[in-house]
C-alpha beads as a LAMMPS data file, in Angstrom:
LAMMPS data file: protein, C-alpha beads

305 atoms
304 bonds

1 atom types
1 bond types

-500.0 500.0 xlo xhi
-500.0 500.0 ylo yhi
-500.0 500.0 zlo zhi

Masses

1 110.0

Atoms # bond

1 1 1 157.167 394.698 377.019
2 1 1 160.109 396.524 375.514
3 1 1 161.586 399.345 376.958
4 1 1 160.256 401.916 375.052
5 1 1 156.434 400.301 375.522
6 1 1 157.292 400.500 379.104
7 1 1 158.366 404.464 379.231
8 1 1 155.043 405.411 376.671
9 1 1 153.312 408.237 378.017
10 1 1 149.765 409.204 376.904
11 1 1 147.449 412.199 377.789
12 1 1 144.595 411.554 379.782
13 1 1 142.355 414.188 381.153
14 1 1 144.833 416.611 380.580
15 1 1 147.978 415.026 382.318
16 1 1 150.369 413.173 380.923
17 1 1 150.606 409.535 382.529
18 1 1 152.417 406.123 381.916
19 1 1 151.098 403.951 379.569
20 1 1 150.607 401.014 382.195
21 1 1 148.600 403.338 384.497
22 1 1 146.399 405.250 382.034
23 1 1 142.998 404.496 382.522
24 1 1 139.068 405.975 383.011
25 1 1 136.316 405.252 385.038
26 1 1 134.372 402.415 384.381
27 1 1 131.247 404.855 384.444
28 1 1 132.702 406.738 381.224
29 1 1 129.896 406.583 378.773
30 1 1 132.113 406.010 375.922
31 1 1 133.019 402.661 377.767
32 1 1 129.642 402.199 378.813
33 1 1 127.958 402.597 375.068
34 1 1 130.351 404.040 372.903
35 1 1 129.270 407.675 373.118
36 1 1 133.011 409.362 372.052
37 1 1 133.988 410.360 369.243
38 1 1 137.634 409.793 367.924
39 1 1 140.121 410.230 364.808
40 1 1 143.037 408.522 363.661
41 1 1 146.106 410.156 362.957
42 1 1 149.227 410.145 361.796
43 1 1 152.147 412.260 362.190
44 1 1 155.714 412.976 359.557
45 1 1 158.640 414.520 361.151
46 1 1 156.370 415.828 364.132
47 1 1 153.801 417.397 362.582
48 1 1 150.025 415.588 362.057
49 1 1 149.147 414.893 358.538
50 1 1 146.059 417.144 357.659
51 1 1 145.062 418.183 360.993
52 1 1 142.494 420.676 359.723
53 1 1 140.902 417.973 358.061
54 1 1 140.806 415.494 360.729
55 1 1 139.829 418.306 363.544
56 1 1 136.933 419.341 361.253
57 1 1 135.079 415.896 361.087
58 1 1 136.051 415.089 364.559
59 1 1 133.832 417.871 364.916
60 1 1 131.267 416.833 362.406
61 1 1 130.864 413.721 364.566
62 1 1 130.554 415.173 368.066
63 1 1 127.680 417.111 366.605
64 1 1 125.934 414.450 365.260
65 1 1 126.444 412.911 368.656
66 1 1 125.214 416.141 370.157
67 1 1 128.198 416.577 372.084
68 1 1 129.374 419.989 372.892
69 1 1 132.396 419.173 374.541
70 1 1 133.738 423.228 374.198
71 1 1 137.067 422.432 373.447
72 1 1 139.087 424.476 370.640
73 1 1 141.103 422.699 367.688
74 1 1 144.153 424.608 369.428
75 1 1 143.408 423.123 372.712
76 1 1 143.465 418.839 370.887
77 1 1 146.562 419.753 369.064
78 1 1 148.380 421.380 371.516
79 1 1 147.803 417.825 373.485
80 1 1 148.715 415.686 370.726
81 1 1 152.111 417.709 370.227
82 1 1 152.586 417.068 374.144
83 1 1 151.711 413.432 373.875
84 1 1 154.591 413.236 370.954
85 1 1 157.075 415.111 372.755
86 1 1 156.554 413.304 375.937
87 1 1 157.209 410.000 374.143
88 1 1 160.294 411.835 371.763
89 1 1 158.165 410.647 368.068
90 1 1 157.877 412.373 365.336
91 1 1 156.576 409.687 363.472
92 1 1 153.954 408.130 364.670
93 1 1 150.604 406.501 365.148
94 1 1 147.698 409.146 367.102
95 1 1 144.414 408.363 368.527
96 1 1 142.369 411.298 370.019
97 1 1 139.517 410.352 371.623
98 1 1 136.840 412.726 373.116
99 1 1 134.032 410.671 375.068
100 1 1 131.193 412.700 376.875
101 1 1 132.672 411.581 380.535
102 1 1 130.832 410.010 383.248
103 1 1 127.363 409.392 383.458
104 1 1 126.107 406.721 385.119
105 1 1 122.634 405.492 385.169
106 1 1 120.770 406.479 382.147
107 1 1 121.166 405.736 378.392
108 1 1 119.980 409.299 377.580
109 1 1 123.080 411.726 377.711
110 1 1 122.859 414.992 380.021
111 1 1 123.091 418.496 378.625
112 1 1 126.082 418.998 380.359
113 1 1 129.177 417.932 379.262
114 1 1 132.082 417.097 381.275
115 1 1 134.664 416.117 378.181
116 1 1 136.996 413.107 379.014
117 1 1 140.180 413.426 376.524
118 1 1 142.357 410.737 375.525
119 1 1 146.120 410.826 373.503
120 1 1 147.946 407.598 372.600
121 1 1 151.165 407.573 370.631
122 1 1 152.862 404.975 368.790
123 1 1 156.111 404.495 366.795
124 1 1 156.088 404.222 363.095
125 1 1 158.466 404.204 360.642
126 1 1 159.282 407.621 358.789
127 1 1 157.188 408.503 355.650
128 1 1 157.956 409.963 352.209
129 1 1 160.003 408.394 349.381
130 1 1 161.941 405.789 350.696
131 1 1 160.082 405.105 353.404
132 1 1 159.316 401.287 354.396
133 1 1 155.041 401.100 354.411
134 1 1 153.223 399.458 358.068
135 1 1 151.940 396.358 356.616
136 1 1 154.082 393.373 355.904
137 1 1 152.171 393.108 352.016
138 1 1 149.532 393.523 350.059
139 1 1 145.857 392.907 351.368
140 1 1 144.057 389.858 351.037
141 1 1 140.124 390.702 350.920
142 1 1 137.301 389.236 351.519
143 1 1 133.535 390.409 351.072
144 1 1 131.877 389.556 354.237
145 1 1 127.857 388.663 355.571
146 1 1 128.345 391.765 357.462
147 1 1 126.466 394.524 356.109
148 1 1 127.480 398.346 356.421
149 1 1 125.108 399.925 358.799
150 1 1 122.764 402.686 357.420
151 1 1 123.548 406.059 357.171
152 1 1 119.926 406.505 358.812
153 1 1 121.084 404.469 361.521
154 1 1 124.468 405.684 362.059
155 1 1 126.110 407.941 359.836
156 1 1 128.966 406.536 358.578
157 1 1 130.519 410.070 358.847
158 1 1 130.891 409.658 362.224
159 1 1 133.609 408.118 364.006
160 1 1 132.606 406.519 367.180
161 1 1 133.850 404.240 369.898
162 1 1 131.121 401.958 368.685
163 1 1 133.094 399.822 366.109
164 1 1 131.008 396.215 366.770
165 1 1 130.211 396.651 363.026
166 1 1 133.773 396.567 361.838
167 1 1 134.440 394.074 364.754
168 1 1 131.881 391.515 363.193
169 1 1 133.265 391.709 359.611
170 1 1 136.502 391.310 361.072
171 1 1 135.819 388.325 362.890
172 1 1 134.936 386.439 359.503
173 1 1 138.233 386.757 358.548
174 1 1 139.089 384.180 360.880
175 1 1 138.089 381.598 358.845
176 1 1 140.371 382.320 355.686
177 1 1 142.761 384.515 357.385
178 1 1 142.183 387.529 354.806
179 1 1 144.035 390.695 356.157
180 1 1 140.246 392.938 355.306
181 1 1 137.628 392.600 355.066
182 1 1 134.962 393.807 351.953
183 1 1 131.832 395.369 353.408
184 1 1 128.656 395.705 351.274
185 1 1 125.261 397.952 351.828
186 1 1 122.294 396.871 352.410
187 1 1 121.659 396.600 348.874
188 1 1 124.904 394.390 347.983
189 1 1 126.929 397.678 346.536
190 1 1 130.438 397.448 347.942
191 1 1 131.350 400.044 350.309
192 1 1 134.618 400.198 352.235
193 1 1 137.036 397.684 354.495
194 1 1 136.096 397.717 358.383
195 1 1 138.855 400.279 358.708
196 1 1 139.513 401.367 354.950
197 1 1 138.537 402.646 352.068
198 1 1 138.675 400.893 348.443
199 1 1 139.720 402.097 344.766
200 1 1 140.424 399.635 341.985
201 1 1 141.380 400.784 338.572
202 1 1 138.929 399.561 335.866
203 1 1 139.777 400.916 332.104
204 1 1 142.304 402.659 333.315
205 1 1 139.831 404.703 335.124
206 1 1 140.376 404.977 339.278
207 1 1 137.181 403.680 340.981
208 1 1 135.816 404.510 344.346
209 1 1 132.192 403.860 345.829
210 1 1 130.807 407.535 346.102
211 1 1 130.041 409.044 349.630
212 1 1 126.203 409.011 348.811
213 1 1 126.491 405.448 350.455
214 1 1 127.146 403.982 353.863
215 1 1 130.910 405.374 353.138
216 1 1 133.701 407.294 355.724
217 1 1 135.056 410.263 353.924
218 1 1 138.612 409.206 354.416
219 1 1 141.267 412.394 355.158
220 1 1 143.686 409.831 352.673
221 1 1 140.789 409.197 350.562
222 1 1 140.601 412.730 349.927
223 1 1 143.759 413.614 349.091
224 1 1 144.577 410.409 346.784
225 1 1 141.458 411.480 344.726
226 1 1 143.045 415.131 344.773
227 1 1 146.467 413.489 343.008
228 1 1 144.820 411.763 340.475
229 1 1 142.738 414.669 339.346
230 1 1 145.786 416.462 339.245
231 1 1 147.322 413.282 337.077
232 1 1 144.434 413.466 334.472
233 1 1 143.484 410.049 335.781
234 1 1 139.534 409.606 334.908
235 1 1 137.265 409.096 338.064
236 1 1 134.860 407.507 338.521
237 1 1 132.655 407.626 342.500
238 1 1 129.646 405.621 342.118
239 1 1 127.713 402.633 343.207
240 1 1 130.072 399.288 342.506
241 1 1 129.288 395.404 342.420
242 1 1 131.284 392.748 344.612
243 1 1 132.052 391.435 340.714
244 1 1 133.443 394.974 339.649
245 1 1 135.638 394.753 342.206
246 1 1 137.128 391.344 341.892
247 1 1 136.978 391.757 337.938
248 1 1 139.422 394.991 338.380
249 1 1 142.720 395.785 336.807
250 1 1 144.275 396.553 340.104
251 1 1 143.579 397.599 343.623
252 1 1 144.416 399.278 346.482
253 1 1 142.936 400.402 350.433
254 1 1 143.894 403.587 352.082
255 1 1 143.948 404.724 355.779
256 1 1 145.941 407.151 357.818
257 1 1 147.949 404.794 358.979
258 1 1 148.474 402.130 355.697
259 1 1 148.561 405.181 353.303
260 1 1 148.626 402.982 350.290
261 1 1 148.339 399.400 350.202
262 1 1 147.462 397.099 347.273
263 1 1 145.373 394.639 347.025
264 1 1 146.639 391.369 346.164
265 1 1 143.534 389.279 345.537
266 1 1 139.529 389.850 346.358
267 1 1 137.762 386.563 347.374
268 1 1 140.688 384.524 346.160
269 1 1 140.575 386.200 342.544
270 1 1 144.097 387.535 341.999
271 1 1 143.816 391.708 341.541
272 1 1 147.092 392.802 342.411
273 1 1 148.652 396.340 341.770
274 1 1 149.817 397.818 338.587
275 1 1 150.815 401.143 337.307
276 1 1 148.168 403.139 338.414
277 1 1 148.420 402.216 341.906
278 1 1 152.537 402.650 341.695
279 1 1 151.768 405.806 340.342
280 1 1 149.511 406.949 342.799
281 1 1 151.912 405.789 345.475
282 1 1 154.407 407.508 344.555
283 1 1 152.916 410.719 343.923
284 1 1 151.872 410.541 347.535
285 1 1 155.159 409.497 348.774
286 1 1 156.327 412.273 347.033
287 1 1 153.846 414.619 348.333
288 1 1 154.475 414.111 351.989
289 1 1 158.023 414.407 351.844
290 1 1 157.512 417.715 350.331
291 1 1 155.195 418.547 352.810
292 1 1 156.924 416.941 356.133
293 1 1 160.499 416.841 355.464
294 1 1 161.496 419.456 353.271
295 1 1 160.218 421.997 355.199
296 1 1 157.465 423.205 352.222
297 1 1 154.815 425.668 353.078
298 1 1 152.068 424.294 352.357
299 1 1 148.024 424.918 353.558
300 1 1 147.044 422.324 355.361
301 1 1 144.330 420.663 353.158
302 1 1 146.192 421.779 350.184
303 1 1 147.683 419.097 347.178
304 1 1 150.288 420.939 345.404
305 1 1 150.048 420.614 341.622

Bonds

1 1 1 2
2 1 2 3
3 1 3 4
4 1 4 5
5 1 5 6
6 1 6 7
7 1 7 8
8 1 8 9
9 1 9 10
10 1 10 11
11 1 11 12
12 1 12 13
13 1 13 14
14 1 14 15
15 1 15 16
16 1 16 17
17 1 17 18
18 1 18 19
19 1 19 20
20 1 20 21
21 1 21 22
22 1 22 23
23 1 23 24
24 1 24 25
25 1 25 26
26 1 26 27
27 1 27 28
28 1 28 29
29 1 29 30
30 1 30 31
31 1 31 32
32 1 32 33
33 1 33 34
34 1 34 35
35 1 35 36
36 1 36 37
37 1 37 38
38 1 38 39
39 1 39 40
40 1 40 41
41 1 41 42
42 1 42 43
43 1 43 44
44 1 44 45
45 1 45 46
46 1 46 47
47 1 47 48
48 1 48 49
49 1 49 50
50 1 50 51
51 1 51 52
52 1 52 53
53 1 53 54
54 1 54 55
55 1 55 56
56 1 56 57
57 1 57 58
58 1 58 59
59 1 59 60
60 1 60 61
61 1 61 62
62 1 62 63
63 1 63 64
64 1 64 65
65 1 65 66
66 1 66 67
67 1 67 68
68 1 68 69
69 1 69 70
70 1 70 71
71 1 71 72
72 1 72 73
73 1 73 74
74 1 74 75
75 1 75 76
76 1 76 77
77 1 77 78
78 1 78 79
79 1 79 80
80 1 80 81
81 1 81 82
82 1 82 83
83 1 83 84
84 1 84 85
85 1 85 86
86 1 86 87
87 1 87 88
88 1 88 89
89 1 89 90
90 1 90 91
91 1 91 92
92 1 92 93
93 1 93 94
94 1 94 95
95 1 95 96
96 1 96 97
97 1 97 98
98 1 98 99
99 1 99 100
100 1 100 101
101 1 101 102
102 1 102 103
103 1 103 104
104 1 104 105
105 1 105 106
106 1 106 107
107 1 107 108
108 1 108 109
109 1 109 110
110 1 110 111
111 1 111 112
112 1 112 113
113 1 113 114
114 1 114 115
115 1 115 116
116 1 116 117
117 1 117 118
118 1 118 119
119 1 119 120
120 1 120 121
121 1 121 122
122 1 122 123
123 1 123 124
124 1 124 125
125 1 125 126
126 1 126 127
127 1 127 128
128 1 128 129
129 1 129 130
130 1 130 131
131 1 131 132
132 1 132 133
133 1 133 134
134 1 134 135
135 1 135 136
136 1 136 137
137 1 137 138
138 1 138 139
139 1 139 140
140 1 140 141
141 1 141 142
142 1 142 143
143 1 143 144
144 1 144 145
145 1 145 146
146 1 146 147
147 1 147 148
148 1 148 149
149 1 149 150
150 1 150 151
151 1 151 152
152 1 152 153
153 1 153 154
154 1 154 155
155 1 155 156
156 1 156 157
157 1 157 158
158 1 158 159
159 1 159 160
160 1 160 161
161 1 161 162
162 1 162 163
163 1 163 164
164 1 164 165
165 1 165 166
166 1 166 167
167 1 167 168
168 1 168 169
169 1 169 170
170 1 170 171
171 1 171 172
172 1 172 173
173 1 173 174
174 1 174 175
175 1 175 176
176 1 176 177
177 1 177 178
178 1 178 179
179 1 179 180
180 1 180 181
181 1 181 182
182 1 182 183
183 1 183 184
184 1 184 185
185 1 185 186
186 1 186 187
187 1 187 188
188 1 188 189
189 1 189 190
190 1 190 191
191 1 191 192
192 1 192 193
193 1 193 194
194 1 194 195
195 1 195 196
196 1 196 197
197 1 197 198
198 1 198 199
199 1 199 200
200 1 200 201
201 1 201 202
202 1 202 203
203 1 203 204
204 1 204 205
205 1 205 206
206 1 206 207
207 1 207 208
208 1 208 209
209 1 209 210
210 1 210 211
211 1 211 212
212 1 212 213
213 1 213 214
214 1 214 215
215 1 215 216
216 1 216 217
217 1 217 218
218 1 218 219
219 1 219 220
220 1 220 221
221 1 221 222
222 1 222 223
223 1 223 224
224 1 224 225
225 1 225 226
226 1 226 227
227 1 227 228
228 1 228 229
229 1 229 230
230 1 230 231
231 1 231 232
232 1 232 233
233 1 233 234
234 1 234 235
235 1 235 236
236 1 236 237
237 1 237 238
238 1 238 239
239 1 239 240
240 1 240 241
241 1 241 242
242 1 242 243
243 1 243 244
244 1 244 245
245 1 245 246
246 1 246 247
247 1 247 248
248 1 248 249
249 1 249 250
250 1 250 251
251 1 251 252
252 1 252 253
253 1 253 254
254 1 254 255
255 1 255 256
256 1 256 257
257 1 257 258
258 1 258 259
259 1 259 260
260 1 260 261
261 1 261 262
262 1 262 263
263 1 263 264
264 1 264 265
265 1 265 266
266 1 266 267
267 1 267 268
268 1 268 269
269 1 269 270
270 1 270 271
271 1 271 272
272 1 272 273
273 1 273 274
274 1 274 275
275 1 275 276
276 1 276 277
277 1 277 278
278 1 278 279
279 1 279 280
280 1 280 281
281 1 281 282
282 1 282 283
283 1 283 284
284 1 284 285
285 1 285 286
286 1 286 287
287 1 287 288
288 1 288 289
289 1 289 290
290 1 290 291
291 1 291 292
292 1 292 293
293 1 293 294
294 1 294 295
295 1 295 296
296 1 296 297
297 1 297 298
298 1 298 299
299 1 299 300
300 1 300 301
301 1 301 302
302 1 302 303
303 1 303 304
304 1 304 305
C-alpha cells in the first residue's frame, strides 16, 4: 500500500473515514441483494464532469428501484466535493453509491428508507489536450455467450450494485485475455461492453446501437454523439450485427472514466482507429479543457459549438 492509498479518506454515512476502516453492515441490503443504486464519475480540476447529468439518472434509477432515499442533488455533491478535498484531488475517479440501508430478514424492501451513502475517490491523471488517457492501449474485444439482460427484467437504465451480468461476460475474457468484452441481446444485436458503450465508424458514418435496446445511456455517450452532430458527422443509432461491428472502419468504447478508447481488434479481426475516432477525441479533449481548465462558463449538460 503506498502512502497515499494508506491516507485515502472516503465518506460513509456522512463522515469522512480512512480508507482501511470504511465499511457497512453486513445487513445492508445493497450487500445483501444489490438494492443501491450508484454512478460513476469523474472529476477535471475539481469539479465533476456533467453532474446534472449523472445526478438525474442516479435518480432515474432509485425510482425504478422505488427508493425514496430524500436526499437533494446539493446534499451528494456537497459530499463528493468533501470526499475530494479530504483526499487533496482534483482529478479523479468517484463512485457514489446510495443503497436502501439495513434490512434484514425479508427480500421485500420496507417503505421506509433509512439511506446508507457511500464516496470513494481515486487519483487520475489530469484531462484535456495533452492529457495521458487511463488505459495502457487500445481495447481488445470479444463478443461473449453472455447475453444483455432484458430491459423487462432489469432496465438497463438503471445502475445497480447488481453487476453479476457484467461479471459473467467478464469472466470469459479469461480465456483470451481480451480487455472487453462484446455483449449481445437476446436476439444477437450487439449492445454495449460490461462497462461501456460501443461506436464504430462504417461509411464514414458514426454507429451506435440505439437506446431502444438493452443499452445504458452513457453521460460520455451523450456528449460524444453531441460533438459529432456538431461535426456534420452522419449518425446512425440502430440495431447492429456482431459482423457490422467487426467489418467496421474503426472503433472506439466510451466511459466516464476511459473517455475515449479505440478499439484495436473485435474477435481477433483487426478494427483499429482512424480519423474519425482521432477526431472525435480530440474534439473532446478539447472540450473539457475548455470546460475544466480554462475556467469557461459553461451549462452543465451543454456542448459548445
Amino acid at each position: 500500500m503506498s502512502d497515499d492509498d494508506a491516507t485515502r479518506r472516503y465518506h460513509v454515512d456522512g463522515d469522512l473515514v480512512p480508507a482501511d476502516e470504511a465499511s457497512i453492515p453486513v445487513t445492508d441490503r445493497g450487500f445483501l441483494y444489490g438494492d443501491a443504486a450508484f454512478e460513476t464519475l469523474r472529476t477535471y480540476g475539481g469539479d465533476v464532469f456533467h453532474w446534472d447529468a449523472h445526478a438525474d439518472r442516479l435518480a432515474e434509477t432509485c425510482d425504478v428501484l422505488g427508493m425514496d432515499h430524500g436526499l437533494s442533488d446539493a446534499d451528494l455533491r456537497a459530499r463528493i466535493d468533501e470526499t475530494l478535498a479530504a483526499n487533496n484531488l482534483s482529478d479523479a475517479y468517484v463512485r457514489l453509491s446510495i443503497t436502501r440501508g439495513s434490512q434484514p430478514g425479508r427480500l421485500t424492501p420496507a417503505e421506509d428508507v433509512d439511506p446508507r451513502v457511500v464516496v470513494i475517490v481515486e487519483p487520475l491523471p489530469r484531462g484535456g489536450r495533452g492529457s495521458d488517457p487511463v488505459w495502457d492501449g487500445p481495447a481488445t474485444v470479444q463478443t461473449v455467450r453472455t447475453r444483455r439482460i432484458p430491459d423487462r427484467a432489469i432496465p438497463a437504465r438503471a445502475k445497480t450494485h447488481n453487476y453479476l451480468n457484467g461479471i459473467l461476460a467478464r469472466l470469459e475474457l479469461r480465456v483470451t485475455g481480451a480487455d472487453e468484452a462484446l455483449m449481445l441481446d437476446s436476439d444477437g444485436y450487439v449492445t454495449e461492453g460490461a462497462t461501456s458503450n460501443l461506436f464504430f465508424i462504417d461509411d464514414n458514418a458514426l454507429c451506435t446501437p440505439s437506446l431502444d435496446g438493452p443499452v445504458l445511456p452513457g453521460i460520455t455517450r451523450r456528449v460524444v454523439l453531441d460533438l459529432a452532430r456538431q461535426e456534420g458527422i452522419p449518425i446512425r443509432e440502430r440495431r447492429f450485427t456482431p459482423d457490422d461491428v467487426r467489418g467496421a472502419n474503426e472503433a472506439f468504447l466510451t466511459n466516464s472514466t476511459w473517455e475515449l478508447r479505440p478499439i484495436e481488434t473485435v474477435d481477433g479481426i483487426t478494427v483499429g482507429d482512424g480519423p474519425v475516432t482521432k477526431l472525435l477525441s480530440r474534439l473532446y479533449d478539447d472540450y473539457v479543457e475548455r470546460r475544466h481548465y480554462e475556467n469557461e462558463s459553461l451549462d452543465d449538460d451543454t456542448v459548445p459549438e
